[in-house]
N, C-alpha and C positions, 0 to 999 in steps of 0.2 A: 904333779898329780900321780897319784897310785893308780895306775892302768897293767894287769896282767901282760903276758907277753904275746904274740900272735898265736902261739901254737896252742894256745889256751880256747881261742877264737874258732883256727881254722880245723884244728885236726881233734878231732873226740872219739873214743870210742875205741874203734877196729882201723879206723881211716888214716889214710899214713901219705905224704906225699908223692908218693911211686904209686897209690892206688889212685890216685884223682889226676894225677897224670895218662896212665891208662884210661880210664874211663872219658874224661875228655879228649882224646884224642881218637877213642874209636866211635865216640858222638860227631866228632867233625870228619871222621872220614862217611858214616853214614851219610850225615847231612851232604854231603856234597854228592856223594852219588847218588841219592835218592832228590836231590831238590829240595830238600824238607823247610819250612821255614815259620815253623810254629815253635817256642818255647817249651811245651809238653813234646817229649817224645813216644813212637809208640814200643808195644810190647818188644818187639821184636828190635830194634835198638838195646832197651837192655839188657834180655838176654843174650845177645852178641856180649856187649861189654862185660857181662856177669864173667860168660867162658873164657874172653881173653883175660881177666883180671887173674882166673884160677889158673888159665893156664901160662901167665908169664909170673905171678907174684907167689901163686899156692894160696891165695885168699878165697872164699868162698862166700859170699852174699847172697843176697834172696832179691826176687825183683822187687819188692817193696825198698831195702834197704839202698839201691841204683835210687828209685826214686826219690827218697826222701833224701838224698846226695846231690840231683839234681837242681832241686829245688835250694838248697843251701849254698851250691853256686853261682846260683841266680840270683840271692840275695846277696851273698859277696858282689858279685860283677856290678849289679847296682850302686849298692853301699860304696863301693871306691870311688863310681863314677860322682856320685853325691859331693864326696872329700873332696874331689879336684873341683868340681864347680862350686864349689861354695868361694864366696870374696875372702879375701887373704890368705891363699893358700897356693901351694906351689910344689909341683912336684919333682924334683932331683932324682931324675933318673939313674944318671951314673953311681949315686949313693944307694938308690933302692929305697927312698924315704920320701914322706911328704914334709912338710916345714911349714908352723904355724906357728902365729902365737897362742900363748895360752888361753886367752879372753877367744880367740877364732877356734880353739877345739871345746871349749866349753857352750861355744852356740851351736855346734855341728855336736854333739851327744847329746843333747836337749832334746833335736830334732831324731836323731838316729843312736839310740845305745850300741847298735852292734857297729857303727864309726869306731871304737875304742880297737876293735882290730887292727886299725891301720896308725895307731900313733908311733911304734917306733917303726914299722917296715912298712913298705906300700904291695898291693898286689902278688905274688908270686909269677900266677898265671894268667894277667890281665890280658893281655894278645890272645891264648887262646879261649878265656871267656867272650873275649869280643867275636870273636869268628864262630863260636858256638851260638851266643844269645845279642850279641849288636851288631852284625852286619849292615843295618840301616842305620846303626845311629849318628850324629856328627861329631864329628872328632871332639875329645874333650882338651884344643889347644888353648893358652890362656892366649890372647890375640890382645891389644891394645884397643881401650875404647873409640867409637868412631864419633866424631864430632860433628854436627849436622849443624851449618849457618842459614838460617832467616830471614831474608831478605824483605825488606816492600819496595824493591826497585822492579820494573817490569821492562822485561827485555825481549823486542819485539826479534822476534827468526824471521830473515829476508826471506824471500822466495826466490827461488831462480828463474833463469831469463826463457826457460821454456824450450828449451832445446832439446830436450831429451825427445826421444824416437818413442813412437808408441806405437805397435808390431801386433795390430790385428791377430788373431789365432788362424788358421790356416784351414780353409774353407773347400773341402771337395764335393764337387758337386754328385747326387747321385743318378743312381741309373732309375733312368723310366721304363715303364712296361709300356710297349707301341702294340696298341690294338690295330686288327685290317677291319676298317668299316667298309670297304666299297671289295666286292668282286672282280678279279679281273675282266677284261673284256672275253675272254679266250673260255673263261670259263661258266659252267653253270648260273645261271641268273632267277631261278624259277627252287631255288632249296637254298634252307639257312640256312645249313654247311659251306666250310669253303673246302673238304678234302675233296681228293679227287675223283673227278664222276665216276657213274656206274658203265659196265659196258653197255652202248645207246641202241642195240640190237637186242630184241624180245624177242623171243619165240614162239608166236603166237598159234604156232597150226603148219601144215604142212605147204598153203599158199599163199599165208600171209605174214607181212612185213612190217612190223611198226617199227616207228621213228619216234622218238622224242623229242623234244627241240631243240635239246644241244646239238644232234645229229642231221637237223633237218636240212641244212648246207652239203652234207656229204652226199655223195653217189651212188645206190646199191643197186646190184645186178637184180633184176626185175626176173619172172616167173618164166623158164624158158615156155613152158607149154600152153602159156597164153601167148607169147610172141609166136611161136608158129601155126596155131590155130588164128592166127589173127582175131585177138579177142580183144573186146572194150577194153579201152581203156580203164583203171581203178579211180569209180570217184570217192574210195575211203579218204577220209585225210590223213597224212602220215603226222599230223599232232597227236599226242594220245590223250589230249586236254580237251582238246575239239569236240563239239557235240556230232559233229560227220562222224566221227569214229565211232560212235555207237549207232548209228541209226540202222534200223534195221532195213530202209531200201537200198542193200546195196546191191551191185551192179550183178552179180553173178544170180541172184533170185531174181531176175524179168527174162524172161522170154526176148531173145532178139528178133528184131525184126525187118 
């Protein structure tokens, strides 16, 4: 077959192998520092590659011409992967070539004209196209067919004898909140509070004493100048709940007699 030679294929123009070297190799150090993992790259990619290309080769491109580069080795990187997967083919690394028969590269140009690049050399920079635009793909190894047998026999799986340990998940119990429903004895009995009482001495006046009934067990020193006058005794009650505590006949308004 009359097929041109590669360099017909890969290189046109301005473009030379130490330029597309460069510029994929400052794509893949992008890529790798930014994450990037889209096919298109953005502006700022190529204008990096633009200056290093000027500033290691003295070549000078435009960001349009980066991309439309880009894109041309994306169709390469495909196009080889094609060659290798197609049936009857094989690729000879240590030679640097793919090996086919003729009737097998006349079905792969059928499908792919730009296949005609790889008839006498295979890839240049296929590693670094791969790391550029397939880091997902799967390898293109030619691996031997897997042979899958069909059985109508049915093969029953025993069980086992049941031994095995079955280990609950681990259970801690928590904490409850303890309400106090009942007051103590010692304390207030007559308020829905349970802090602690108030002082149980009022100050009602300069000869009277009220008690409340949390108090009403304790002792208080009583009116000295009713004890020496020998006066009635008080029939206030010292409850202050008591209706005696309000009545008005008490002892000091009657007349003794």
């Amino acid at each position: 077959m009359n097929i041109p030679r590669q360099a017909q294929f890969l290189y046109k123009g301005l473009w030379t192998p130490e330029g597309d070297d460069v510029l994929v190799n400052t794509l893949i150090r992008l890529k790798n520092e930014t994450m990037w993992t889209l096919d298109e790259f953005p502006s700022y990619f190529l204008l990096t590659a633009m200056r290093e290309i000027e500033r290691k080769l003295g070549m000078t491109y435009t960001e349009w011409d980066l991309k439309a580069r880009v894109k041309i080795m994306l169709l390469r990187y495909r196009t080889f992967k094609e060659v290798n997967a197609h049936r009857g083919t094989h690729w000879n690394r240590p030679e640097k070539i793919v090996t086919a028969d003729d009737d097998v590269w006349k079905e792969i140009f059928e499908k792919n004209s730009y296949a005609r690049a790889y008839y006498y050399e295979h890839e240049p920079i296929f590693n670094e196209l791969a790391m550029l635009f397939g880091m997902d793909d799967v390898k293109l190894e030619q691996q031997s067919p897997t042979v899958i047998v069909i059985s109508d026999t049915t093969v029953v799986e025993p069980y086992g004898d049941g031994d095995e340990e079955v280990n609950s998940p681990a259970i801690f119990p928590t904490f409850k909140v303890k309400r106090k429903l009942f007051v103590d004895e010692d304390g207030a009995s007559d308020r829905e509070s349970t802090n602690q009482p108030p002082n149980p001495l009022i100050n009602a006046g300069a000869d009277v004493v009220v008690v409340n009934r949390v108090a009403k067990s304790n002792k208080y020193p009583t009116n000295s100048a009713l004890v020496q006058a020998g006066g009635t005794p008080q029939r206030a009650s010292p409850i202050t709940s008591s209706c005696a505590s309000s009545s008005p006949a008490a002892w000091w308004r009657h007349p003794e007699l």
